[in-house]
N, C-alpha and C positions, 0 to 999 in steps of 0.2 A: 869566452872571449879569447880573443888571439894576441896575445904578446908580441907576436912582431908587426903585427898590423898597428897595434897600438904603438910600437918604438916607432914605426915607419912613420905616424902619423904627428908625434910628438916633437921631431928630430925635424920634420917640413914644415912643421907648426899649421898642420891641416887640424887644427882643432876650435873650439868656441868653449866660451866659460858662462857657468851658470850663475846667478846675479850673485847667489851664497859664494859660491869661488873667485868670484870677483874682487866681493868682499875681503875674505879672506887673504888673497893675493896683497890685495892694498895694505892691510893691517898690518903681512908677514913681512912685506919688504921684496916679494919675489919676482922675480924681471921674466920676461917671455925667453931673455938668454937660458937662465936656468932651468926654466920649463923645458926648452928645447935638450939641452944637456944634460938634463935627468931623464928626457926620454929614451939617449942613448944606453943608459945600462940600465933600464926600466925590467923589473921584474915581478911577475904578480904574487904575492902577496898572501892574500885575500879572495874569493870569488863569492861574488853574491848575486846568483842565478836567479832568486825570486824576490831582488828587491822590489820595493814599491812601485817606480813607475816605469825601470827597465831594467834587464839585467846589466851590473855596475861590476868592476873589480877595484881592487886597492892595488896599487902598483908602486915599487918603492923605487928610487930612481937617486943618483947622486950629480952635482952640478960642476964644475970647473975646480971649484975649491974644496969638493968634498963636504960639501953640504945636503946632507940626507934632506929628500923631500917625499912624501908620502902625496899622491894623486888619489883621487876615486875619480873612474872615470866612466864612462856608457856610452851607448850612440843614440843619436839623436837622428830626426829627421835626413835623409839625405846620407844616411850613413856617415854622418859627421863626426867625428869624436869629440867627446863635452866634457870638461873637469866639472865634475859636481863641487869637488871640494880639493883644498890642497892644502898644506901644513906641515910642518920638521917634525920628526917624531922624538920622544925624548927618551935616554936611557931606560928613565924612571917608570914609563910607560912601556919599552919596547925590549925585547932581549935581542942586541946585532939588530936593531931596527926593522924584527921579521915577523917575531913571534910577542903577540900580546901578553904583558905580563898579568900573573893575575893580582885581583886586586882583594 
């Protein structure tokens, strides 16, 4: 997956969300502003070439006020970009919100 096609895509908000991410989205509190502004310093993360129904990455991205957000993202249809899922990662969980901590 291409990191700057995906910033490019994030930043225009050339994206769709999957009904889980949606979900997500509502729960977490998280605006399309920030979605857009985490895609500016969006960096992968993650890469997961043989996920289940497409290859997906984790991408970590920060918003206006420095609020860490983690995306997985894929394409869909039409070369669209889809947040599968999105959510703040937490110290407890993440080392500099990059590296999984183990558990």
């Amino acid at each position: 997956m291409d990191i700057e096609d995906i910033q490019r895509k994030l930043v225009a908000g050339q994206f769709e969300v999957s009904l889980h991410g949606l979900k997500r989205i509502v729960e977490r509190n998280i605006s399309e502003n920030e979605i857009r502004r985490a895609g500016q310093s969006a960096e992968m993360i993650e890469d997961y070439p043989d996920d289940k129904y497409s290859p997906s990455c984790l991408v970590l991205g920060f918003t206006e006020d420095n609020r860490p957000l983690h995306l997985q993202v894929c394409y869909s249809s039409a070369d669209m970009l889809k947040i599968v899922t999105i959510y703040e990662p937490t110290e407890e969980d993440w080392m500099d919100f990059r590296i999984r901590r183990s558990k």
